[in-house]
TITILUM-7723 format. One record per residue: residue in one letter; z, y, x of N, C-alpha, C in turn. Coordinates in steps of 0.001 Angstrom, whole numbers, padded with zeros to 6 digits, always signed. Layout:
<nodes>
aZYXZYXZYX...
</nodes>
This chain:
<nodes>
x-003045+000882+030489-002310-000358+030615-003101-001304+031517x-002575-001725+032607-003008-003002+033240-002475-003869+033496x-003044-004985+033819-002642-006255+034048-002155-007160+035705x-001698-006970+036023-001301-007808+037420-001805-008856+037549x-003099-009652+038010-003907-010957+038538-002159-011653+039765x-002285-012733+039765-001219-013339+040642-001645-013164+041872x-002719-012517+042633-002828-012013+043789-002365-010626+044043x-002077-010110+042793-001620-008441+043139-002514-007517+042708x-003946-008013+042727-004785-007063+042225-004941-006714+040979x-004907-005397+040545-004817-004782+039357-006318-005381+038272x-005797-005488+036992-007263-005502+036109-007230-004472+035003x-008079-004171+034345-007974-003382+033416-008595-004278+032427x-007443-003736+031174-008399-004424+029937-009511-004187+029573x-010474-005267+029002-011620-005302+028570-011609-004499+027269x-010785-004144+026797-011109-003948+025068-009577-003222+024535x-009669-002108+023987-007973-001979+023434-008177-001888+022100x-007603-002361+020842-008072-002424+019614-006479-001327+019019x-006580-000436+018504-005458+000563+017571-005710-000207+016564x-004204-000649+015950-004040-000996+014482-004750+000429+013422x-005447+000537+012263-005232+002019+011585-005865+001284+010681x-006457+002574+009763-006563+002320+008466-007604+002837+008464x-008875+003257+007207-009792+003757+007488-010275+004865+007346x-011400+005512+007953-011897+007011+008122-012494+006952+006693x-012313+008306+005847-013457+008729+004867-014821+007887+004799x-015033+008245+006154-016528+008004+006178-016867+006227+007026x-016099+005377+006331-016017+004232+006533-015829+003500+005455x-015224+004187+004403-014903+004039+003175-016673+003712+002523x-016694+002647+001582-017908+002661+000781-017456+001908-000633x-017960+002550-001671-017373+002584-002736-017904+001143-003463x-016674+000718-004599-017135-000962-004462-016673-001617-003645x-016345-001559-002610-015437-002682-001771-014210-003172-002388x-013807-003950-002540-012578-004498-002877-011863-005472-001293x-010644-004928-001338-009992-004883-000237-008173-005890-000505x-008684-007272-000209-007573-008507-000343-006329-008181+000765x-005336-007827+000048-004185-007119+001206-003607-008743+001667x-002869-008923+002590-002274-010006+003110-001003-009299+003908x-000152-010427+003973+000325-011288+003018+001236-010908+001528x+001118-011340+000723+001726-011389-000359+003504-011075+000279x+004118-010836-001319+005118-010218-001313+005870-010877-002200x+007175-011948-001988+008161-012671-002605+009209-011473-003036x+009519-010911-004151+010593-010221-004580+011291-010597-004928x+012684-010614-003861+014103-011344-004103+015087-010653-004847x+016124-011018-005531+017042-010403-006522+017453-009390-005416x+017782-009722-004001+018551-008711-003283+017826-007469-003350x+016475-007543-002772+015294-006561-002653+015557-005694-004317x+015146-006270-005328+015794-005350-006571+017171-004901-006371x+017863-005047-006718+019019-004260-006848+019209-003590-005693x+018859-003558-004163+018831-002592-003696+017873-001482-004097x+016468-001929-004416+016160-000846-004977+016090+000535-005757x+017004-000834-006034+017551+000097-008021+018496+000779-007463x+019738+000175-007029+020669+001165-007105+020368+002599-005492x+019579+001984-004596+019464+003369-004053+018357+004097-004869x+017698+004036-005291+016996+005072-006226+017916+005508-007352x+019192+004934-007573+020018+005367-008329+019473+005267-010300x+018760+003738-010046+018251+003965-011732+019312+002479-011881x+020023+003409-013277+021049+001916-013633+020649+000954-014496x+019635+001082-014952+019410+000537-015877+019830-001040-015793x+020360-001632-016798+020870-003391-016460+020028-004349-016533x+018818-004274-017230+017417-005219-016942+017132-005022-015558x+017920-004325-014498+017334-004336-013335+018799-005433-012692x+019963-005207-013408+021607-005136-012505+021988-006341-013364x+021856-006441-014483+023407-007326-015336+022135-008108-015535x+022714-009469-014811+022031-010720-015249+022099-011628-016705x+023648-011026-016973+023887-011734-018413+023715-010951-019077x+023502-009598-019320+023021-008828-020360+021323-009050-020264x+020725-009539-019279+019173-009061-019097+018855-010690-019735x+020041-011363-019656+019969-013212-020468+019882-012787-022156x+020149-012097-022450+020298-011545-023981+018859-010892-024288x+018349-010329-023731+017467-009808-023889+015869-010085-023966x+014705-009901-024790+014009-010208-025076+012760-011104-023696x+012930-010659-022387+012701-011331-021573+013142-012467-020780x+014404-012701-020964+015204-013486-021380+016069-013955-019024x+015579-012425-018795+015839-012570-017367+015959-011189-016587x+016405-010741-015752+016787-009457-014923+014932-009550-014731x+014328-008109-014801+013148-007593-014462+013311-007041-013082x+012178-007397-012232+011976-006593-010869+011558-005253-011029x+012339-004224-010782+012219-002526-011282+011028-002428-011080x+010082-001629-012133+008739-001340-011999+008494-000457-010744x+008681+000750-010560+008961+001435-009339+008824+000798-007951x+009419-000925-007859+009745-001643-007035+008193-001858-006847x+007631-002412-008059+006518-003231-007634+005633-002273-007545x+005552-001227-007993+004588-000064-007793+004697-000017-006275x+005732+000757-005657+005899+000636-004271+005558-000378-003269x+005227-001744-003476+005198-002427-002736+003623-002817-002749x+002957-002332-004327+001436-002635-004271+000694-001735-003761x+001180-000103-003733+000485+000531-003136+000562+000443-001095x+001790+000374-000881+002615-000184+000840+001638-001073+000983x+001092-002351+000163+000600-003385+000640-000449-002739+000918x-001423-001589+000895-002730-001556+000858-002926-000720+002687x-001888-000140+003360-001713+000600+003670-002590+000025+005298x-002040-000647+005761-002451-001229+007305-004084-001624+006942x-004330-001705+005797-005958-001515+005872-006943-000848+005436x-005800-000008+004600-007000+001366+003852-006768+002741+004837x-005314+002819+004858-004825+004109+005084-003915+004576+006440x-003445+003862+007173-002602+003722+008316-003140+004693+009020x-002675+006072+009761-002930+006902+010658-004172+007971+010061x-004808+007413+009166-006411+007885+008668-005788+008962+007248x-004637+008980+006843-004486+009304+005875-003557+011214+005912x-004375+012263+005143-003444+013512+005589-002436+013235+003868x-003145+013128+002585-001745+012854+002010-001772+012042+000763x-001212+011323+000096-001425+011050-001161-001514+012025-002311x-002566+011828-003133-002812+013235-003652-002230+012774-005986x-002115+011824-005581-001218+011747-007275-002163+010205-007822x-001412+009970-008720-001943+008673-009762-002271+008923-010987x-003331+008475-011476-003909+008544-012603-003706+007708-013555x-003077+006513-013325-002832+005982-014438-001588+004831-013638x-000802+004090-014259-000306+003576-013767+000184+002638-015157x-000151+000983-015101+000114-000117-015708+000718-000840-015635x+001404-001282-016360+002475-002759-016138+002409-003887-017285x+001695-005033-017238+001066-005761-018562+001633-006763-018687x+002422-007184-017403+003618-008146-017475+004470-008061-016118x+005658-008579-016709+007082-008192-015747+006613-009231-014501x+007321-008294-013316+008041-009561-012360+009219-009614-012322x+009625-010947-011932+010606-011437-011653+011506-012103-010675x+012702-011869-010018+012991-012372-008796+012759-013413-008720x+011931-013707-007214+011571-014773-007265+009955-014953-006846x+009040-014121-007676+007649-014070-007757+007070-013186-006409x+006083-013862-006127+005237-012921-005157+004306-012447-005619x+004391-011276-005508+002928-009947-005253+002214-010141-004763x+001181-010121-005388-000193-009891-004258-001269-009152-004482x-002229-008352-003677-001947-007213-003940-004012-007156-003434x-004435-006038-004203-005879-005956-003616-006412-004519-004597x-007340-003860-003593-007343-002561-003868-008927-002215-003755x-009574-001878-004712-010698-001633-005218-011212+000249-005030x-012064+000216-004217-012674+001600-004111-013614+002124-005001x-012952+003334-005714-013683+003498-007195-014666+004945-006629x-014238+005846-006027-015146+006990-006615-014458+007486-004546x-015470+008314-003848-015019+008969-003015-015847+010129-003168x-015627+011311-002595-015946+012812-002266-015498+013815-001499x-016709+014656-000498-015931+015615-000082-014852+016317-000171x-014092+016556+000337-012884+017941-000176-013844+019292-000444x-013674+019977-001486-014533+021176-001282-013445+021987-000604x-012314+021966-000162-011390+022850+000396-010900+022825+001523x-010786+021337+001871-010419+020845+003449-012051+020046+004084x-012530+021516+004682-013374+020424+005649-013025+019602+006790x-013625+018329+006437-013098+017488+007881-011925+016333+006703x-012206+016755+005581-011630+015324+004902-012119+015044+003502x-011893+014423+003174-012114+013388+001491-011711+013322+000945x-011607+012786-000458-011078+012471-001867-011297+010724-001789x-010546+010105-001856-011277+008361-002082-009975+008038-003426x-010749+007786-004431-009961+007405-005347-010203+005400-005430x-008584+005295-005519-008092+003793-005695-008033+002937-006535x-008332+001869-007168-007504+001083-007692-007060+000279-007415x-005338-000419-007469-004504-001146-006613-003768-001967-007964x-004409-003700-007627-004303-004486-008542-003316-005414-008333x-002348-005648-008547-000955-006537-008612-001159-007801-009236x-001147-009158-008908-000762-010137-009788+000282-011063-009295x+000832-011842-009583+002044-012574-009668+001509-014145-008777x+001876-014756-008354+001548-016449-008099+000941-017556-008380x+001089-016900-010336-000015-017693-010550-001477-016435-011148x-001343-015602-010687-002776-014812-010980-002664-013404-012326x-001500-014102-012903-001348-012984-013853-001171-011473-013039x-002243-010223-013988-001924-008920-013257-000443-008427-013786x+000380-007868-013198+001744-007551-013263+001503-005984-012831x+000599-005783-011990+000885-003989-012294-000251-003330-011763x-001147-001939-012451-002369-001441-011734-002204-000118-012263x-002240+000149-010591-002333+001706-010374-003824+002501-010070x-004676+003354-010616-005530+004111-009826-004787+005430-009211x-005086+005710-008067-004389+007166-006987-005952+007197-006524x-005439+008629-006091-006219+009469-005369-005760+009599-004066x-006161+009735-003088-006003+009474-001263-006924+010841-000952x-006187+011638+000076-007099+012387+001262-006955+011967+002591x-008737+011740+002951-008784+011287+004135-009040+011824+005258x-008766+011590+006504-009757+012249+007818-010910+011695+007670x-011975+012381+007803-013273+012286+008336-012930+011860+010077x-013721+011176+010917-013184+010160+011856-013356+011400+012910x-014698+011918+013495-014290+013030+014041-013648+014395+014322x-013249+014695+012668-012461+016030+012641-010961+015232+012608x-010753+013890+012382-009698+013862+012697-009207+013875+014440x-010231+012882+014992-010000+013076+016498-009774+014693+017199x-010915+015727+016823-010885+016592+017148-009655+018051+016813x-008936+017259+015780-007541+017988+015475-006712+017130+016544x-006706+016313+016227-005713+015521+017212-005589+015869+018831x-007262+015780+019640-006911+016572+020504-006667+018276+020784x-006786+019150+019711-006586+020488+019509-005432+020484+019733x-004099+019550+019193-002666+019316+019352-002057+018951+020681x-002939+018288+021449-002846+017937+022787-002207+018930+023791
</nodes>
């Protein structure tokens, strides 16, 4: 990519920065990682959720039945907020760096959201390790902490992630070339 100076003469950029996420071996355990920006979950955002995932449940759909009910309001589908706390982590843990999600170990919900509330979202590096099976990648296990606006946690997941190692990923990449 270059640049045109108003005399015609070509420049080249000083610097090209790739958005991604990070290598294995960039990863250091103990970091805690503040995702930005937070996440307002609107009634629309639920019920699309819900109904394309096809879960009917009416604490997600019927506002006057979810008025009867012990929360005393339509709940933002857990699923929803699961999805959006782990998504939030993504442009800075995992973007391009990542071969797959490898499962969750636990997964919490200690209080509801509600349309209306924003997510926000921050992800704690618990344990990483070689692959003994895929050389050229990692194990980095997660925890991905949810709280609401005013600070309450609303949902925490630990997952497991496999990563590229930074040169065997380059060096697959150009093998594909």
């Amino acid at each position: 990519m270059t640049d045109q100076h108003d005399d015609g003469t070509q420049r080249q950029p000083s610097r090209v920065v790739d958005q991604r996420g990070l290598y294995f071996d960039e990863i250091e355990v103990g970091t805690v990682y503040r995702h930005a920006p937070g996440r307002t979950i609107t009634e629309a955002d639920n019920v699309l959720f819900t109904t394309m995932t096809m879960n009917t449940q009416s604490l997600h759909l019927d506002a006057h039945w979810s008025a009867e009910q012990p929360f005393g309001q339509p709940l933002v589908n857990s699923m929803l907020t699961l999805a959006t706390l782990v998504g939030a982590s993504v442009a800075q843990i995992s973007q391009g760096t990542i071969v797959a999600n490898l499962g969750f170990e636990s997964v919490k919900f200690p209080h509801p959201l509600y349309h209306g509330d924003t997510l926000y979202s921050e992800s704690e590096i618990l344990d990483k390790r070689l692959s003994s099976s895929r050389p050229g990648q990692g194990i980095v296990t997660i925890r991905h902490i949810g709280r609401n606006q005013e600070g309450t946690v609303v949902a925490e997941c630990v997952r497991s992630v496999m990563l590229w190692l930074k040169d065997h990923h380059a060096a697959q990449m150009e093998a594909q070339r």
